[in-house]
N, C-alpha and C positions, 0 to 999 in steps of 0.2 A: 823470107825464106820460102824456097820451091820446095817442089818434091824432087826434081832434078837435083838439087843441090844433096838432096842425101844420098840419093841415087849413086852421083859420083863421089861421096865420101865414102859408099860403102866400095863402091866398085877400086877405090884406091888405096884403101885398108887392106884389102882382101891380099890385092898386086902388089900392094906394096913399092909399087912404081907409077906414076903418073901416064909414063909410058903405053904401059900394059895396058893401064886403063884405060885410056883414049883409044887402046884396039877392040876393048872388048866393049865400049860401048859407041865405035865408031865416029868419033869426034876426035877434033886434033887434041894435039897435049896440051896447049896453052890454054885451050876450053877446060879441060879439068882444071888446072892450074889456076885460072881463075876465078870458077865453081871454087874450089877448097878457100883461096882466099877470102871470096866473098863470106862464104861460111864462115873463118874463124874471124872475119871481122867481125860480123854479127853477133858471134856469141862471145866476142871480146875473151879468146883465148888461143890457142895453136892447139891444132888437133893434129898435125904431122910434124916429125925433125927430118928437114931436108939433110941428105946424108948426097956423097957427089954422084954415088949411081945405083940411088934408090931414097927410099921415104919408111919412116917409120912413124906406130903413132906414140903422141905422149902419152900420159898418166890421164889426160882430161880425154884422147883420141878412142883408149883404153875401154874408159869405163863409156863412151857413148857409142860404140860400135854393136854390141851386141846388144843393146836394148832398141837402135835403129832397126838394125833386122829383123827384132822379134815383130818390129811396128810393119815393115815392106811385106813381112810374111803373114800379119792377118790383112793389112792392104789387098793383098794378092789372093787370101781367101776368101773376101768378100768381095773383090772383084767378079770372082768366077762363082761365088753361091748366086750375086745378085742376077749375073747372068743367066744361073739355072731357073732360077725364079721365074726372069722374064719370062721362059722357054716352056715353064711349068712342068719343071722339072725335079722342081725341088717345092720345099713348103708347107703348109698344115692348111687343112680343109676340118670346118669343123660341119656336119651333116646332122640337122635335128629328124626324129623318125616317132610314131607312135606304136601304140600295142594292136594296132588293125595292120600296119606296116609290116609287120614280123610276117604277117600269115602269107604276104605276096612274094612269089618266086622272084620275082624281079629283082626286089628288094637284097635278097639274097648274092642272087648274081652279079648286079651289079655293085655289091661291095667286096664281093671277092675277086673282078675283073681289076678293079681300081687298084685296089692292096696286088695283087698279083703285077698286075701292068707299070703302077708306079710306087717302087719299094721303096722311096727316098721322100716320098709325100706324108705328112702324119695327118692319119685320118683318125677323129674324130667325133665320136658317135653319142647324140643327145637325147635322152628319152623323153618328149614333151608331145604332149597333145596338140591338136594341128591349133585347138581353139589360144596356144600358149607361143607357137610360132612366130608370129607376126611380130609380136614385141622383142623375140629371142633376134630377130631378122635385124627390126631396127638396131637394136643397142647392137649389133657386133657380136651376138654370142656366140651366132651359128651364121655360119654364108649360104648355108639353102636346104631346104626340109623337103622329105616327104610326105603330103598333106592328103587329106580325105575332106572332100565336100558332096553334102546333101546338094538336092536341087539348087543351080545357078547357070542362068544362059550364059555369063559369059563363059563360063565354066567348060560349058558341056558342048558350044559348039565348035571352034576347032582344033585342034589337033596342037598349037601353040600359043600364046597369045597373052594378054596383062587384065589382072586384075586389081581393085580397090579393095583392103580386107576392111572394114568398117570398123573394125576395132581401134585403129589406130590411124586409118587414114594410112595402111603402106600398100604402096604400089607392088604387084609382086608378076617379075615374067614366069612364066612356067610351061611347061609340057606335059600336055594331058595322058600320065600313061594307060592306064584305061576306062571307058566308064562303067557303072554297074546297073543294078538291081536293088531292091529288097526283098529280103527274104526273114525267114523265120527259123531261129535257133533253137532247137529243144534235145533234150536229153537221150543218148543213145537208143534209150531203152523207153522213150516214151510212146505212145499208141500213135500219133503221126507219123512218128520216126523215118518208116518205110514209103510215106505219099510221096509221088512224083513233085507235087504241087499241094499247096495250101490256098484255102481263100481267107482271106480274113475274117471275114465272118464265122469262121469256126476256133476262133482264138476268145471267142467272146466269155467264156469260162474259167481261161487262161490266168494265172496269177503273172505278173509280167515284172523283169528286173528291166532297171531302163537306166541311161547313162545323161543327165539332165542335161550334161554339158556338150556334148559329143558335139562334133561338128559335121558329121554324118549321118550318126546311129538315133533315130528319131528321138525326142525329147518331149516331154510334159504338152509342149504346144502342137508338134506335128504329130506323135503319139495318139493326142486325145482326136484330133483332126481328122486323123484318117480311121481310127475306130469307132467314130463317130458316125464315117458315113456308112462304114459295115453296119452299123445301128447295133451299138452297144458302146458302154463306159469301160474304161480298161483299170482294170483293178491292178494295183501298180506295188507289189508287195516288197522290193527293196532298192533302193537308189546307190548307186554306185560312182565311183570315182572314173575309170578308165573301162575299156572295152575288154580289157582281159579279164578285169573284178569279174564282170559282166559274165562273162564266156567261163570261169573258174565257178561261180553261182549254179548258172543254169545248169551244168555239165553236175551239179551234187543233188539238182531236184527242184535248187529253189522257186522254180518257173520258169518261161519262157522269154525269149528276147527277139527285137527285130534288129537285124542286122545286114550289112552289105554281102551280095553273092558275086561271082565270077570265075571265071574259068580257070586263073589263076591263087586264088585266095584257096589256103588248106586248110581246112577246120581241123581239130583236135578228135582225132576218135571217139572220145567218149560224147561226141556232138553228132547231130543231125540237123543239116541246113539247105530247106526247101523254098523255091521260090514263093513268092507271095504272088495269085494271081487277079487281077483288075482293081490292082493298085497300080499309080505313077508314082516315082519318086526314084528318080535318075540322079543317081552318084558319079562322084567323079577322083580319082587317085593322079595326083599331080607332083610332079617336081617341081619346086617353087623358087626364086632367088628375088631378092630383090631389085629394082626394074633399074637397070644402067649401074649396076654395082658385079657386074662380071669383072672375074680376072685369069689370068689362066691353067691355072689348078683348078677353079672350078669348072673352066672350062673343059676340061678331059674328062669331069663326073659327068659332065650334062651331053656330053658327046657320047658315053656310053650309056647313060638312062635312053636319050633320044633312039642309039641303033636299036636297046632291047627291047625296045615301047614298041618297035616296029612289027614287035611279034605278040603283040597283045590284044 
């Protein structure tokens, strides 16, 4: 059994003439004629009573007509979803993002372009740390993150280009949207607040909340590292899970934090956030996918991160 063979059963149901049929799907009569034949051989029954100038269907013709069409008419809508797909035009994008991710403009924008630009795409939004990405990458959970990395040359020198996350061994392409800084977090109202600039060496009194895991925000190793060479121990008075713990802590007293600066990133009001200065530790805000696993719904998010990175 074809699919033409249903094709002209329906088309001969409908007509009711073999006739009719043959004009409306532009083939002679005898082609239907022996499309139906072949059909009710197959199914070892008569699906039409020849009548002398027309056709009608039996009791078996009856009950398989409109369960055929219900079949040609998701045939037909999955012809044309599949093709929207292709086109990316249709489909679900699922996007992992962290709590450093919120504070960039970009981020913003370019979720509201996407949803605005394509209304038939189901975008989907995952809250995972960038150090949680990579395996979300692998398994399928998410097809591409917003990611935050501390110092990495691959990272930091061009504008596009593949990385290895060491976690997992995933290959990830990405585009760099911009790089940063570090800087220093403290509370509206504390006596830095208003410096242009901090040196590190004046942190050295500081009680400090620090995010161990962060994949930017310094950690226990690059933390003690670089206050280290300030020439003092950083007294480390609470450990946190995410960047926003972090940022929710410091903003009530509990201490200060180092964090990523840029011209783009908006701190919270009740924060002040001053560069750190003769320190290095060059950050980097990336869109990540995994390396030859493009398709193209993702391909309209990464076409719009790439124009708005252009302004970063």
């Amino acid at each position: 059994m074809e699919l033409r063979h249903l094709r002209y059963f329906i088309a001969a149901a409908q007509e009711e003439h073999f006739g009719r049929a043959s004009d409306r799907l532009h083939v002679t009569r005898p082609a239907v004629s022996a499309m139906i034949a072949d059909l009710e051989s197959e199914l070892r029954t008569p699906l039409f009573e020849r009548l002398p100038h027309r056709v009608k269907l039996t009791a078996a013709g009856h009950w398989l007509l409109p369960r055929l069409q219900k079949v040609m008419c998701d045939l037909d809508d999955a012809i044309v979803t599949t093709k929207r797909v292709g086109l990316g035009r249709t489909g679900t994008l699922n996007v992992g993002y962290g709590s450093l991710t919120l504070l960039h403009s970009l981020f913003r924008a370019a979720i509201k372009q996407f949803r605005d630009t394509n209304p038939d795409i189901t975008l989907s939004l995952f809250e995972l740390a960038t150090s949680a990405q990579p395996r979300a990458l692998a398994d399928g959970k998410i097809q591409a993150g917003f990611m935050h990395f501390g110092p990495d040359p691959a990272l930091s020198c061009d504008k596009h280009g593949d990385s290895v996350l060491a976690q997992d061994q995933t290959v990830l392409e990405w585009i760099r949207i911009q790089s940063g800084e570090l800087g220093v977090v403290v509370p509206a109202d504390h006596p830095l607040a208003k410096r242009p600039s901090v040196a590190l060496a004046e942190l050295g009194n500081e009680r400090f909340v620090v995010v161990p895991r962060s994949s930017i925000s310094p950690g226990y190793g690059p933390l003690y590292s670089l206050c280290q060479k300030a020439g003092f121990e950083p007294q480390v008075v609470q450990e946190v899970a995410s960047i926003s713990s972090q940022l929710n802590l410091i903003s009530v007293g509990m201490g200060v934090g180092l964090a990523v600066i840029g011209k783009n990133f908006t701190y919270p009001a009740s924060l002040a956030v001053m560069p750190l200065v003769e320190v290095s530790y060059a950050t980097s805000f990336v869109f990540g996918w995994v390396k030859g696993q493009r398709d193209p719904v993702l391909d309209r998010m990464i076409e719009i991160v790439k124009n708005l990175s252009e302004d970063c």
